[in-house]
SELUM-808192 format. One record per residue (C-alpha): residue number from 1; residue in three letters; x, y, z. Coordinates in Angstrom, 3 decimals. Each point is the difference from the previous one (the first is absolute). Layout:
% residues N
ATOM     n   res         xx         yy         zz
ATOM   NUM   ALA          X          Y          Z
...
//
This chain:
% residues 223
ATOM     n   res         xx         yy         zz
ATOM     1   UNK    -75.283    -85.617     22.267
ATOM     2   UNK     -1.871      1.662     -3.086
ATOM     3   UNK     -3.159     -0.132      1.937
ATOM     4   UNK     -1.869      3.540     -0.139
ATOM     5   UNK     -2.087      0.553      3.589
ATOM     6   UNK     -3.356      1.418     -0.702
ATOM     7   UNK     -0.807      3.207      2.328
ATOM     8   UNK     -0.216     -0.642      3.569
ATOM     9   UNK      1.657     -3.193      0.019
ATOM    10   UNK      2.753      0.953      1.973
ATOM    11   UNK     -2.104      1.040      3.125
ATOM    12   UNK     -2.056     -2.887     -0.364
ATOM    13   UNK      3.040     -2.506      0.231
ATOM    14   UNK      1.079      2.516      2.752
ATOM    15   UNK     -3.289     -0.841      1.721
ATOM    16   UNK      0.483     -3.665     -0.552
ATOM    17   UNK      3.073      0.018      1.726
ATOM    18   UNK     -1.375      1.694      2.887
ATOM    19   UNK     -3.167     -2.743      0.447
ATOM    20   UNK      2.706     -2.609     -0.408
ATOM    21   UNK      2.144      1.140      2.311
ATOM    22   UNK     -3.237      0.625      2.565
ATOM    23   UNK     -1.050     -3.254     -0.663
ATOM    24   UNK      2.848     -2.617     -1.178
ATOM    25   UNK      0.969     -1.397      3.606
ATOM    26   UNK     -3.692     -0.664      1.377
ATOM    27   UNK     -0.768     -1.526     -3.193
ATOM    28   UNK      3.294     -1.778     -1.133
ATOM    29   UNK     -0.229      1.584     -3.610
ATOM    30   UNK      3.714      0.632     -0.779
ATOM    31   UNK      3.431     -0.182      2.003
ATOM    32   UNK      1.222      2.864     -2.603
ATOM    33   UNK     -0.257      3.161      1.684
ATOM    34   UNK      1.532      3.828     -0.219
ATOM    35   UNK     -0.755      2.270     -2.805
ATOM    36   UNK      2.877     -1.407     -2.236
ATOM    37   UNK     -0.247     -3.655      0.024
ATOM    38   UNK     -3.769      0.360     -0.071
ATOM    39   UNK     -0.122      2.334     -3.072
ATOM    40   UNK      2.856     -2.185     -2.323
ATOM    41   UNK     -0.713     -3.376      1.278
ATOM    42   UNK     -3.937      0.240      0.414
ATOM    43   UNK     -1.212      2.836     -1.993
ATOM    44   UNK      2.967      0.273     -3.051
ATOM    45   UNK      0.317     -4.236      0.035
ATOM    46   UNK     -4.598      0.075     -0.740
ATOM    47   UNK      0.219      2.944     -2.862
ATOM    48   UNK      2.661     -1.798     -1.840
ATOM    49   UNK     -2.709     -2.282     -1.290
ATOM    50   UNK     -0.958      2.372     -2.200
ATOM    51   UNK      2.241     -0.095     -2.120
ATOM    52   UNK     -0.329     -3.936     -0.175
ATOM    53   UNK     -3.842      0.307     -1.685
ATOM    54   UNK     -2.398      2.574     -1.177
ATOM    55   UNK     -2.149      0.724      3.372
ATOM    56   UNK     -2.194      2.947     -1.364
ATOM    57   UNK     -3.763     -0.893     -0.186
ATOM    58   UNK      0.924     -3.499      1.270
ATOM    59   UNK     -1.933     -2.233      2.684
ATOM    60   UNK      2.657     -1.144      2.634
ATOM    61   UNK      0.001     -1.934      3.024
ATOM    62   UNK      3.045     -0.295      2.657
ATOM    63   UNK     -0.113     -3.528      1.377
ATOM    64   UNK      1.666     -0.249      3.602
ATOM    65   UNK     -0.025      3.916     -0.120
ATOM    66   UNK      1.430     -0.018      4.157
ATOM    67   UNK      0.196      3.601      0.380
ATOM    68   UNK     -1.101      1.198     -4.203
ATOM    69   UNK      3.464     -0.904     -1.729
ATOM    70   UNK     -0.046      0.575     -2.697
ATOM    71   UNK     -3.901      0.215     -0.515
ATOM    72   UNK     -0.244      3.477      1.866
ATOM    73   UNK      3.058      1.780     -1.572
ATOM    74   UNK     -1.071     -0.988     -3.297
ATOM    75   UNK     -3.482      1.427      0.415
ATOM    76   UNK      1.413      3.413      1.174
ATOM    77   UNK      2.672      0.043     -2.829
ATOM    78   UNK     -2.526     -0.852     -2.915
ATOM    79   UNK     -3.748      1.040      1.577
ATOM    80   UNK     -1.614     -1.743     -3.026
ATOM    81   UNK      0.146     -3.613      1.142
ATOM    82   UNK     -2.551     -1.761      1.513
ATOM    83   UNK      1.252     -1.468      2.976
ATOM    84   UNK     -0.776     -2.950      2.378
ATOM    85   UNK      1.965     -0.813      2.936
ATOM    86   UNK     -0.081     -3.558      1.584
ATOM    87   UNK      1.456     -1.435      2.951
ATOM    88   UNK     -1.152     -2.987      2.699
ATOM    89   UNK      0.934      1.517      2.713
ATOM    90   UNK     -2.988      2.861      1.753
ATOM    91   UNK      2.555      1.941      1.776
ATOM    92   UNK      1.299      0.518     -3.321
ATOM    93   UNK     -2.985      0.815     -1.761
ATOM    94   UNK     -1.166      2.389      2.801
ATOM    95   UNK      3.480      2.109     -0.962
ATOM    96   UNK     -0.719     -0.059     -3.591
ATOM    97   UNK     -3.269      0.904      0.619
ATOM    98   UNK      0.754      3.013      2.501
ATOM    99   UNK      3.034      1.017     -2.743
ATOM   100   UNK     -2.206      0.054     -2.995
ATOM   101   UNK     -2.861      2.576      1.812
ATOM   102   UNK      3.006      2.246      1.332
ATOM   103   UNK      1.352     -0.014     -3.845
ATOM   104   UNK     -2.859      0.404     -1.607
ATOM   105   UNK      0.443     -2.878     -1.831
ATOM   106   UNK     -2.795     -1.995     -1.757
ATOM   107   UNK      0.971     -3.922      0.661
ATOM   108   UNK     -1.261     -3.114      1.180
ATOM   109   UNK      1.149     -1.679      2.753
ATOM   110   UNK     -0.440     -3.451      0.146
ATOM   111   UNK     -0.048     -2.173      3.206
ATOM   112   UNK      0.865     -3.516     -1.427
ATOM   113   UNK      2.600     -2.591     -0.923
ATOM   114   UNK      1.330     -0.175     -3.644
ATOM   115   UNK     -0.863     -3.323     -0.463
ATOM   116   UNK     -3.862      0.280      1.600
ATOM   117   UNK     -0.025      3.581     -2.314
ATOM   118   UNK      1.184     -1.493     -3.058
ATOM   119   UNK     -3.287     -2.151     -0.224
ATOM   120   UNK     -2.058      2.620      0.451
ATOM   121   UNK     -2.417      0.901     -3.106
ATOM   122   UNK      0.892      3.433      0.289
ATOM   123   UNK      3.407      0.484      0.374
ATOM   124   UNK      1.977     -3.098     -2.379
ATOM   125   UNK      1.211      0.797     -2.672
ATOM   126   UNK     -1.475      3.427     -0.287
ATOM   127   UNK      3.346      2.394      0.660
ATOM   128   UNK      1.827      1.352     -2.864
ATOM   129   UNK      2.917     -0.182      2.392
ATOM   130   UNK      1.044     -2.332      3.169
ATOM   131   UNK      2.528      1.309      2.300
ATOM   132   UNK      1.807     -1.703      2.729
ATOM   133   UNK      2.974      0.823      2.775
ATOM   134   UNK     -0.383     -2.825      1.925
ATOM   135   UNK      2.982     -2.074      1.329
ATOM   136   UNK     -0.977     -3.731     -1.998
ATOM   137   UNK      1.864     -1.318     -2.850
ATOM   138   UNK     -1.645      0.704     -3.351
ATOM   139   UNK     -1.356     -3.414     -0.998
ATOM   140   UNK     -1.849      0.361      3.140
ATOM   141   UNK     -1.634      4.026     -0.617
ATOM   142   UNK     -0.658     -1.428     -3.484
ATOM   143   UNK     -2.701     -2.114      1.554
ATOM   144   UNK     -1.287      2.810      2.105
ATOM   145   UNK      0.043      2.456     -2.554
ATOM   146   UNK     -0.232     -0.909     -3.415
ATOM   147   UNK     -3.326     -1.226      0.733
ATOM   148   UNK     -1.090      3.951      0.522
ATOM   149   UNK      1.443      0.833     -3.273
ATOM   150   UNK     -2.609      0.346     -3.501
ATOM   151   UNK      1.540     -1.556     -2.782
ATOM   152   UNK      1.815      2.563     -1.594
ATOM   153   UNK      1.037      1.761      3.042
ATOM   154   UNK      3.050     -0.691      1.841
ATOM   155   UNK      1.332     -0.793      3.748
ATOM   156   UNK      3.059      1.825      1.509
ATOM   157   UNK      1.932     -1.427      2.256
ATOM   158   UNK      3.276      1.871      2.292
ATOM   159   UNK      2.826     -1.833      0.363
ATOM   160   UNK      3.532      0.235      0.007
ATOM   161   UNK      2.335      0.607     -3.173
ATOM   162   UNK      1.910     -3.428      0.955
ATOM   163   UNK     -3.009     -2.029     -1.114
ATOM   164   UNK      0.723     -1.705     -2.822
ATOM   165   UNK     -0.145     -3.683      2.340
ATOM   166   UNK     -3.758      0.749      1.155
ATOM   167   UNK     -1.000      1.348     -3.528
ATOM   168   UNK      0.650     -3.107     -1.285
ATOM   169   UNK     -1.170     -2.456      2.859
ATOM   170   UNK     -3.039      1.907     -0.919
ATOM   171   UNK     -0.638     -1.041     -3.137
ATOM   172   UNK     -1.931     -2.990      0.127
ATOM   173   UNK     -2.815      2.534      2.558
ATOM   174   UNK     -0.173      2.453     -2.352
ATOM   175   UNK     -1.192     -2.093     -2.767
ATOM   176   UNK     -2.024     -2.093      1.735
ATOM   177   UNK     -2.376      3.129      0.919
ATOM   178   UNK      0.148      1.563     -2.919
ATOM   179   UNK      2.889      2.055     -0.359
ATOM   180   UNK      3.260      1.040     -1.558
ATOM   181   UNK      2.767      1.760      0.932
ATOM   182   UNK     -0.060      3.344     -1.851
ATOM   183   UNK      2.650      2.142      1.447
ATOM   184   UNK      1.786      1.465      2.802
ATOM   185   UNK      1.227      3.269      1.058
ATOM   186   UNK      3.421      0.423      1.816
ATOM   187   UNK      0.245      3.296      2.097
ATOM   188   UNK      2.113      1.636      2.802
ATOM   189   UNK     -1.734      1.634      2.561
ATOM   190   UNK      1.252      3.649     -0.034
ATOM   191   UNK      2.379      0.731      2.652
ATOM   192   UNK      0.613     -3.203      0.765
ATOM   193   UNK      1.933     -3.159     -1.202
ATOM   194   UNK     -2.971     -2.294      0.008
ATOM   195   UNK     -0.883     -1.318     -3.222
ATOM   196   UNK     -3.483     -1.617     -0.521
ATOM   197   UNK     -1.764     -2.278     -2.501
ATOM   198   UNK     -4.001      0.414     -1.154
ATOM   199   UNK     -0.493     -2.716     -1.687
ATOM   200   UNK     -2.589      0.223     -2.436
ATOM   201   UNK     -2.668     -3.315     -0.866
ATOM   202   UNK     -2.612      0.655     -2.443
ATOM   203   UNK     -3.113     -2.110      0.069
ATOM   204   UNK     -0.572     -1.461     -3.577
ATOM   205   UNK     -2.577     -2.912      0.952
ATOM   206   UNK     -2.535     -0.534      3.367
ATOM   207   UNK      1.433     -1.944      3.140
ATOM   208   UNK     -1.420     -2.699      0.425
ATOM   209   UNK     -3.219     -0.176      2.636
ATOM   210   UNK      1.622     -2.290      2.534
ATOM   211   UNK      2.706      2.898      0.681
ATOM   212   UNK      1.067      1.099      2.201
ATOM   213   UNK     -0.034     -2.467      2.337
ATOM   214   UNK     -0.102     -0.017      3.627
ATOM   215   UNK      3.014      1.736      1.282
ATOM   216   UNK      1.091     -2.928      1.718
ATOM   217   UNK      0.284     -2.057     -2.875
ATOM   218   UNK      1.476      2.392     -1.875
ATOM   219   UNK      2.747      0.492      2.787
ATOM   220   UNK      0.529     -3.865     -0.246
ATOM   221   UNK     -0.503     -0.570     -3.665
ATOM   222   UNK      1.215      3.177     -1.833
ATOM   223   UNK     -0.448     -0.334     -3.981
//
């Protein structure tokens, strides 16, 4: 994938596996499980984003990180960024938390929902980068993370490479909250014939204050 590992990486993902596997059933984190599929279509599928955007140095939070895809990989692949790590759901959060002490990895994990966080004083628009897994059409994560995003900085999302249809149903979100579409990197996870989208929206003006909204009316009045 052109990504260079720094030293130790490799037994740390090893480790990761191992927690996940411990832990994935009690806490409904992933249905992905053996060595393979967990290594190409958790661990590979996260680092590719690396080649979407420079992460070195750079402030990033995962919103809806679930189980720390792709936040977590992309921390152990590039140790430089400053990571944050945000989910609603405590179960969750009490993973992250327990992963990040047995890695040795310096990140905050944040018990809250995107569009509560997003308001917060502290954390909008204060990343250099916003990235996002979840399972929600793009107009919608727009709302939830573009507000996260410093102007200048830019939000990746993962989706798949057949999504040319939701790319442009998204146009009228991005704009609205202060973005543009910038880019997006097409990839094929190694050893596989999965091929993925990140989809890259760089933040060229402020959202808005009234967004996000509540997720409800967001869910039944997308932009």
């Amino acid at each position: 994938m052109g990504v260079n590992l720094p030293p130790g990486a490799c037994r740390a993902f090893e480790t990761y596996y191992e927690l996940l596997e411990k832990r994935a059933r009690k806490v409904n984190l992933t249905s992905i499980t053996g060595v393979n599929d967990v290594a190409r279509l958790h661990f590979l599928d996260s680092i590719a984003l690396l080649k979407a955007t420079q992460f070195a140095g750079a402030r990033v939070i995962d919103i809806g990180s679930g189980a720390g895809f792709p936040g977590v990989p992309i921390k152990l692949a590039e140790p430089s960024v400053n990571l944050s790590l945000l989910d609603a759901t405590g179960k969750r959060i009490a993973f992250l938390s327990e992963l990040c002490a047995t890695l040795f990895i310096d990140a905050a994990c944040i018990h809250e929902r995107a569009e509560v966080a997003a308001h917060l004083p502290a954390l909008r628009e204060s990343f250099d980068i916003v990235v996002s897994r979840a399972v929600a059409r793009l107009n919608i994560l727009c709302e939830l993370c573009l507000p996260f995003v410093r102007v200048g900085g830019v939000f990746i999302a993962m989706k798949d490479k057949n999504s040319a249809e939701e790319l442009s149903r998204a146009d009228i979100a991005i704009t609205v909250l202060g973005g543009e579409l910038s880019d997006f990197y097409d990839y094929t996870i190694p050893c596989t014939d999965i091929n993925h989208r990140a989809v890259v929206v760089r933040k060229t003006a402020s959202t808005p204050d009234k967004y996000p909204r509540r997720f409800a009316r967001i869910q039944k009045a997308p932009l």
